[in-house]
C-alpha positions as CSV (number, residue, x, y, z in Angstrom):
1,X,-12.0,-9.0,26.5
2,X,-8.0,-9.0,26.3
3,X,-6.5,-7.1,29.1
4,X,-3.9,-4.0,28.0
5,X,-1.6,-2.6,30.1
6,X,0.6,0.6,29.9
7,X,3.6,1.0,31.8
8,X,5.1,3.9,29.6
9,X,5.1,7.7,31.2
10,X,5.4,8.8,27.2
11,X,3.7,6.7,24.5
12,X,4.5,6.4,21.0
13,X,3.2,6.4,17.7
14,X,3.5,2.5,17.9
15,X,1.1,2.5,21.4
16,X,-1.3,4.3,19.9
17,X,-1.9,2.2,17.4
18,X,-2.5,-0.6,20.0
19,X,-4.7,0.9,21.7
20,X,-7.3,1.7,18.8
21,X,-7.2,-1.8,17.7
22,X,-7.7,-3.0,21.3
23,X,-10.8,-0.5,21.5
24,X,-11.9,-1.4,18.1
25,X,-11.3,-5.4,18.4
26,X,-13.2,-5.3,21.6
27,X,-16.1,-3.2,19.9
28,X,-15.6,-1.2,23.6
29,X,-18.6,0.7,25.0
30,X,-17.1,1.6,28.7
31,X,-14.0,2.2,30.0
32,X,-13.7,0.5,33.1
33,X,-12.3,2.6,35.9
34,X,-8.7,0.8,36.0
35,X,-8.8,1.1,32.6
36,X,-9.0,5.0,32.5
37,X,-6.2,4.9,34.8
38,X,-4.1,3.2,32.8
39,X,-4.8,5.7,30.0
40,X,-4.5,8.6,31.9
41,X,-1.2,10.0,30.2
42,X,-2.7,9.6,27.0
43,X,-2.3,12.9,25.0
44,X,-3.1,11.7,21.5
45,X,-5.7,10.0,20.0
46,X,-7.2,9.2,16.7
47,X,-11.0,8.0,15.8
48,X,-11.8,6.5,12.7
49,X,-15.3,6.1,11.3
50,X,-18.4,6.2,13.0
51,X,-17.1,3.5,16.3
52,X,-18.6,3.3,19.3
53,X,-16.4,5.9,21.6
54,X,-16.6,5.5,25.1
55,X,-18.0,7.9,26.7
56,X,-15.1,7.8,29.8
57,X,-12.8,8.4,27.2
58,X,-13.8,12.4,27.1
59,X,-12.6,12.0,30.6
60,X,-9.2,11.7,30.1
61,X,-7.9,15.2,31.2
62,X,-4.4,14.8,29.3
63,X,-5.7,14.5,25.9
64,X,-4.1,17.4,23.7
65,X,-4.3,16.5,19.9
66,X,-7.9,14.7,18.8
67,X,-7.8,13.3,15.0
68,X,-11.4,12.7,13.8
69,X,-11.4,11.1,10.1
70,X,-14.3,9.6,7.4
71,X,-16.5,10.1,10.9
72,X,-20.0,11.6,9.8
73,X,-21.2,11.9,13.3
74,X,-19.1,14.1,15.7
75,X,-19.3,13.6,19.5
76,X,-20.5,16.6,21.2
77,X,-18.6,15.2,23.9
78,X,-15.3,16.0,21.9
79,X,-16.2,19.6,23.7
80,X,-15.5,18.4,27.4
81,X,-11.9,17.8,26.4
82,X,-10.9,21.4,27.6
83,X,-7.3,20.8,27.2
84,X,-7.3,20.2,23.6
85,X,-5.1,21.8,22.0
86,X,-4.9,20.4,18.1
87,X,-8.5,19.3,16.3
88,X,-8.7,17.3,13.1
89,X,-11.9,16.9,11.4
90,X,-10.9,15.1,8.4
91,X,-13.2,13.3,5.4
92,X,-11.5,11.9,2.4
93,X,-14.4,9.7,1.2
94,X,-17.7,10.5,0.2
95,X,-20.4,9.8,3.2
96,X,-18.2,10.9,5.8
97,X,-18.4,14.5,4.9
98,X,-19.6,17.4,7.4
99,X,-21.6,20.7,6.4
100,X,-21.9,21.9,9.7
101,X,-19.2,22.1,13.1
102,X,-21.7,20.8,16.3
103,X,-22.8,23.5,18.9
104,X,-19.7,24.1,21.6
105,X,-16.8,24.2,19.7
106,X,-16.2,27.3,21.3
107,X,-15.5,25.7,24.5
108,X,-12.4,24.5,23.4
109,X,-10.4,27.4,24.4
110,X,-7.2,26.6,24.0
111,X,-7.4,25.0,20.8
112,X,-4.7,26.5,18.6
113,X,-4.7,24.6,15.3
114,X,-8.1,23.4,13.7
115,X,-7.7,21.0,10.3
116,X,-11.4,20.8,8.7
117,X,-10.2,19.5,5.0
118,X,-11.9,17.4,2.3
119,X,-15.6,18.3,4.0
120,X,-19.2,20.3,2.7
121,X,-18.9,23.4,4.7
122,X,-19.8,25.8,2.1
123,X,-19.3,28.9,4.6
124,X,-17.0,29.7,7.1
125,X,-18.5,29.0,10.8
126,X,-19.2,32.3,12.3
127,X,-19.2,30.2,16.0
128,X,-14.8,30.0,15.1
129,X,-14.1,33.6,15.0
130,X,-14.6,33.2,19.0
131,X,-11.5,30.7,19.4
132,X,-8.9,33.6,19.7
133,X,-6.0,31.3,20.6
134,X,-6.1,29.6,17.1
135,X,-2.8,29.9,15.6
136,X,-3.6,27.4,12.5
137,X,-6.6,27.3,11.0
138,X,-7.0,24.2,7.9
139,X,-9.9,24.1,5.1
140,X,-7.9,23.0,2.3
141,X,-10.1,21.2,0.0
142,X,-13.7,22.2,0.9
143,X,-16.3,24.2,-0.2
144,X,-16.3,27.0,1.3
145,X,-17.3,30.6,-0.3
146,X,-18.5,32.9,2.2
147,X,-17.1,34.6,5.2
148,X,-18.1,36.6,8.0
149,X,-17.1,39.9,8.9
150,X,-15.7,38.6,12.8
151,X,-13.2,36.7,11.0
152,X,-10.9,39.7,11.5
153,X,-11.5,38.5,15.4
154,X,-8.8,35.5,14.5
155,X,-6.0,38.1,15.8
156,X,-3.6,34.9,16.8
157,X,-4.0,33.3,13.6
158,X,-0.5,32.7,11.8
159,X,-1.4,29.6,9.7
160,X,-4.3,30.1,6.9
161,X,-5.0,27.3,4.4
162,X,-7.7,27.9,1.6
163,X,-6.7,25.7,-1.2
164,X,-9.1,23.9,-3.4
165,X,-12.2,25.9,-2.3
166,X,-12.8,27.3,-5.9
167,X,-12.8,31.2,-4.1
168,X,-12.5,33.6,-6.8
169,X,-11.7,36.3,-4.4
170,X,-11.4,36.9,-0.2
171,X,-13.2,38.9,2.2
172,X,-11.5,41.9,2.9
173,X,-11.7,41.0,6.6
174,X,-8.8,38.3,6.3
175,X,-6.4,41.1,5.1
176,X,-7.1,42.2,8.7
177,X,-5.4,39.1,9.8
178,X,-1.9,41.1,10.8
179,X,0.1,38.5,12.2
180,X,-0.6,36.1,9.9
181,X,2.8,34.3,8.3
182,X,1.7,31.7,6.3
183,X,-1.7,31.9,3.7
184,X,-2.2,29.3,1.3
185,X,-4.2,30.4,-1.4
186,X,-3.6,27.0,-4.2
187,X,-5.8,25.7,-6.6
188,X,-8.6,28.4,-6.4
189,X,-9.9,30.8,-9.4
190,X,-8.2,34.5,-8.2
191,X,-7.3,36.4,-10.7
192,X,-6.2,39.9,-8.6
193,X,-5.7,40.9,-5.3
194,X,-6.7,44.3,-3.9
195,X,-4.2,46.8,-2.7
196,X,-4.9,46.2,0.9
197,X,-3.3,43.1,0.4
198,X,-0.3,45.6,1.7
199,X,-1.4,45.0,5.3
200,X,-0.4,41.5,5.8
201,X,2.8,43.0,6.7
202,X,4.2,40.2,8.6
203,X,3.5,37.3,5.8
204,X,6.4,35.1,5.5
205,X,5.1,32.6,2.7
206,X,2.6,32.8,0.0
207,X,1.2,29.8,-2.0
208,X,-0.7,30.9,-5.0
209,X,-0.4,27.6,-7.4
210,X,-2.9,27.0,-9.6
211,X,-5.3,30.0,-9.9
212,X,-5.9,32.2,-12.9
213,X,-3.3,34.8,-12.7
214,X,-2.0,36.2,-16.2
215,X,0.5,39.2,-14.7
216,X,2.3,38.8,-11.3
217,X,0.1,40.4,-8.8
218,X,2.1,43.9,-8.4
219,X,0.2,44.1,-4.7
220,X,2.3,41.3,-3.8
221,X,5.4,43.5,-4.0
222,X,4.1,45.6,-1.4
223,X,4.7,42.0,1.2
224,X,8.3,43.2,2.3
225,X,8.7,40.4,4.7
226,X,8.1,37.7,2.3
227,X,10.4,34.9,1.9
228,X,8.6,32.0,0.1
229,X,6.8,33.0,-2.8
230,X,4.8,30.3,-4.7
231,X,3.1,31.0,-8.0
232,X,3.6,28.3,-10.1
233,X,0.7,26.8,-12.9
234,X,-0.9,30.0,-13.2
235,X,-0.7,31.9,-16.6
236,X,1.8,34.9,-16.2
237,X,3.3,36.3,-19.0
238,X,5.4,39.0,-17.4
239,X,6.2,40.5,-13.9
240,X,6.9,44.1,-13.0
241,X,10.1,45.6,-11.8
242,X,8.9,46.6,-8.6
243,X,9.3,43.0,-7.6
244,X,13.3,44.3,-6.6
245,X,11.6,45.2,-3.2
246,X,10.8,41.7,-1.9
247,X,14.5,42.0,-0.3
248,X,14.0,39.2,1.7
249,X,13.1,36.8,-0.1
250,X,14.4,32.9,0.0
251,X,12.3,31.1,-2.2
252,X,10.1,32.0,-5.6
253,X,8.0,29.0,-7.8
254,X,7.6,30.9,-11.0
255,X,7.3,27.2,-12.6
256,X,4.1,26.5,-15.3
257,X,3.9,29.9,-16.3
258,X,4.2,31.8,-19.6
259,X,7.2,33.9,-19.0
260,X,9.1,34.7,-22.2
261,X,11.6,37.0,-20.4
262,X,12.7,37.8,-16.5
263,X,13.1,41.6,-15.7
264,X,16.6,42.9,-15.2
265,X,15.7,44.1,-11.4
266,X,15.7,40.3,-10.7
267,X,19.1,41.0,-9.4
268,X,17.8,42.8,-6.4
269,X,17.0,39.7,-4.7
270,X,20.2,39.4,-2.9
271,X,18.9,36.8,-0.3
272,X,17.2,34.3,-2.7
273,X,18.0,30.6,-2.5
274,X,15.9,28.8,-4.6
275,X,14.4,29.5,-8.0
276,X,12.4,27.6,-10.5
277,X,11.1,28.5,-13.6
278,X,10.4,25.1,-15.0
279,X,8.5,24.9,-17.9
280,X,8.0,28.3,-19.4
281,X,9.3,30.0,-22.3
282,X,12.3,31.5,-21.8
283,X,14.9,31.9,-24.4
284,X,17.6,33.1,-22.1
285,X,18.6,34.2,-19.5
286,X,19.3,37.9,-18.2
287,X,23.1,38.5,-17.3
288,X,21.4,40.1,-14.5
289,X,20.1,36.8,-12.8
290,X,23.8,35.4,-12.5
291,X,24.2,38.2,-9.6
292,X,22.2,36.2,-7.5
293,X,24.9,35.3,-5.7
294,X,23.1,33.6,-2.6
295,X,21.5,31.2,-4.7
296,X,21.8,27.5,-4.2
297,X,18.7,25.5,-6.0
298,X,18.3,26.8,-9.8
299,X,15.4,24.8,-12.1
300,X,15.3,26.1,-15.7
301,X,14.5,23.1,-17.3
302,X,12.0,22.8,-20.0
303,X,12.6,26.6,-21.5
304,X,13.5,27.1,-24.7
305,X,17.5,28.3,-23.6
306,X,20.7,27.5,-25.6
307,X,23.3,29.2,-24.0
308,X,24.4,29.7,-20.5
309,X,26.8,32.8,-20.0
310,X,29.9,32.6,-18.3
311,X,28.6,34.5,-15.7
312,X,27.3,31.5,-14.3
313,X,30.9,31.0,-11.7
314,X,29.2,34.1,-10.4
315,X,26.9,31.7,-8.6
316,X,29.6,30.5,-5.9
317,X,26.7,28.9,-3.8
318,X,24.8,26.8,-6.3
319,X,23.8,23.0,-4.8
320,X,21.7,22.3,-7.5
321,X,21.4,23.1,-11.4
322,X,18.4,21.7,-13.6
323,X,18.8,22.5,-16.8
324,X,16.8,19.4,-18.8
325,X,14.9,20.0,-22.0
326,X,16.9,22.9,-23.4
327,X,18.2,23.2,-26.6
328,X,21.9,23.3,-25.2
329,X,24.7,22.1,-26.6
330,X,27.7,23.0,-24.4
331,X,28.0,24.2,-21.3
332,X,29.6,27.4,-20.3
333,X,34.2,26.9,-19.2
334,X,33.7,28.6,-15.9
335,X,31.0,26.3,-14.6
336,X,33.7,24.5,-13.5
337,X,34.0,27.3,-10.6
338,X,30.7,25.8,-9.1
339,X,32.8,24.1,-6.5
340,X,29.2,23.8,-4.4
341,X,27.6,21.6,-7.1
342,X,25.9,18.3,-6.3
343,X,23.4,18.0,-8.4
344,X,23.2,19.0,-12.6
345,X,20.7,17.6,-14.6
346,X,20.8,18.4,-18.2
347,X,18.8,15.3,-19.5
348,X,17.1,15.7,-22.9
349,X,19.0,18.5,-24.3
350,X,21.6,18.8,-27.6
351,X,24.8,17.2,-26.5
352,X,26.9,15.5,-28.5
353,X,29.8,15.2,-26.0
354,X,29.7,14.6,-22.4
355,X,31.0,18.1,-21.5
356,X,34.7,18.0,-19.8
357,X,34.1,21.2,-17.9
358,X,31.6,18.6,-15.5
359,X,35.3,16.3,-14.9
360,X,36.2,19.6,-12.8
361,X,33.3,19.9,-10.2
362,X,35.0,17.1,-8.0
363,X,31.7,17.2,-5.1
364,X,29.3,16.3,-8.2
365,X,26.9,13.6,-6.5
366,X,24.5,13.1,-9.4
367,X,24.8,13.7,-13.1
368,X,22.0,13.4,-15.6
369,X,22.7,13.6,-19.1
370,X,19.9,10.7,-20.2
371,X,18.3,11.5,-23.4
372,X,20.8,13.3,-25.2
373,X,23.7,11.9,-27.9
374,X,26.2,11.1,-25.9
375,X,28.1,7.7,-26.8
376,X,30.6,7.3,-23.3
377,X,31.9,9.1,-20.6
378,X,35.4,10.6,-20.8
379,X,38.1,8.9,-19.3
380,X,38.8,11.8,-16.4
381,X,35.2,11.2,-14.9
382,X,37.3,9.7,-12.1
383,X,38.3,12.8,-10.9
384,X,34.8,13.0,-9.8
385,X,35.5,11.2,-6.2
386,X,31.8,11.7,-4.9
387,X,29.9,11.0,-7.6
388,X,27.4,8.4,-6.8
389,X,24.5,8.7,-9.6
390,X,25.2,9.0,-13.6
391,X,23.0,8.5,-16.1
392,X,23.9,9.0,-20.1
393,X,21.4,6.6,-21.6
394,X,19.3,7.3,-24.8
């Protein structure tokens, strides 16, 4: 056996790594007594597939974070590490998968984040609702499809991930889940949500991608403290009006819908940053929008839009513009007020001309005209000191 030695009070990613391959290299049974001392600062550690694990290695008292991956077996012993704070339980290929968590989880009290993706469990472990300190809870890609009532026990929980479960709908005990800011909801089959949905009164950020909506859920509206908003790939046609009261919202994915038109109280969102509506099929856009005047990332590309209006100087904080696969064939004179811009892309649109107005906007870093008519760049591009990407090829 090669001897190891730490002399480091903190260890880094790069020690880590050492030290599995010494343990898996020396197909390691024991720890030696020396040896535990050596590793006695160790707080993270990482087993992969089913290796012999020591057993004096669930005696190291420092051990906070514990990632378990493409490991069929789990140690009960994982359940003597009572200062664990972080648990992965992780299976991306077939074999490895668990149905079931091992008796004494519930030991680990002060576990406060729990990651279960990519496994079998095709209901939610009633034995979790007892670990009250968990502040993230992960079971994004698994199978799960029931719930039990004592879920609402969770009242620490802030962190909720649910993609890829297939869940056509959620227990009404998770709306009980007050203090919860972030629930991700992706690539599932819900079509509604109930009205209770209201209570989650301190939910920050919303990811809905990829279910089977076909109107924006009006309940949502009813989330006041919402600032991220993600419904993007879903079906929606339209959205109501009442979506004005979502004052405090930063960020909305409206991209890989059906949306022919926006509504006019879109303007209400004075503290939005970021929009995208990528992909839809939008023929313009309301005056109304251009009073956003907070926002700084816009995406329209891939609409069905000809003009922009001259309203758009109104946006005095835009970063970003993407405007690609349009129909548009000039741009707007007083774009050349976006004195923020760093980024347009208007590849695969209608132009002729590489428009002059973009000679003005002197902190342009990137400009994308690829796939449109253009033959050269005007002379005055110069004036563009920053610039540092162009593209106008066919």
């Amino acid at each position: 056996m090669k001897n190891m030695t730490i002399k480091k009070e903190t260890l880094t990613d790069k020690d880590f790594k050492i030290i599995k391959k010494w343990i898996k290299d020396n197909n390691i049974e024991y720890l030696e007594k020396a040896t535990k001392e050596k590793l006695s600062n160790l707080t993270e550690f990482t087993i992969n597939r089913d290796y012999n694990i020591p057993k004096e290695f669930f005696k190291l008292k420092n051990i906070k974070k514990l990632g378990i991956i493409n490991r069929k077996i789990i140690p009960k012993e994982i359940y003597s590490l009572k200062n664990l704070e972080i648990l992965f339980i992780v299976s991306y290929k077939r074999g490895y998968k668990i149905d079931k968590i091992p008796d004494g989880i519930t030991k680990l009290k002060k576990l406060n984040t729990l990651r279960l993706s990519y496994n079998n469990l095709t209901e939610f472990p009633k034995e979790l609702c007892d670990l009250v300190n968990l502040q993230s809870l992960m079971f994004s890609d698994s199978k799960i499809n029931k719930f039990p009532e004592e879920i609402s026990k969770l009242k620490n929980l802030k962190k909720f991930d649910l993609s890829g479960n297939g869940l056509i709908s959620l227990p009404d005990a998770i709306y009980d889940l007050e203090n919860l800011e972030v629930l991700n909801m992706s690539n599932n089959g819900i079509k509604t949500f109930p009205k209770n949905m209201s209570k989650l009164k301190n939910l920050k950020e919303l990811n809905l991608w990829n279910n089977n909506f076909i109107e924006f859920p009006e309940e949502l509206c009813n989330l006041v403290n919402i600032e991220k908003l993600v419904l993007s790939g879903n079906r929606i046609n339209k959205f109501p009006e009442s979506i004005s009261k979502l004052k405090k919202l930063k960020e909305l994915d409206l991209s890989g819908n059906k949306l022919n038109n926006l509504p006019k109280d879109i303007s209400n969102l004075k503290n939005l940053k970021e929009l995208n509506l990528w992909n839809n099929n939008l023929l313009e856009l309301p005056e109304e929008l251009y009073n956003l005047k907070n926002l700084e990332i816009l995406n329209i590309s891939y609409n069905k839009i000809k003009n922009l209006s001259e309203k758009i100087s109104n946006l005095n904080k835009l970063k970003e513009l993407s405007a690609s696969g349009n129909k548009l064939k000039i741009l707007p004179k007083n774009i050349n007020k976006l004195k923020e811009l760093n980024t347009i892309d208007l590849a695969d649109n209608k132009f002729k001309e590489f428009p002059k107005e973009l000679c003005s906007l002197i902190n342009l870093k990137e400009i994308d005209l690829s796939l449109n008519k253009i033959k050269k760049a005007p002379k005055n591009i110069t004036n563009i000191k920053k610039l540092e990407k162009l593209d106008i090829s066919n």
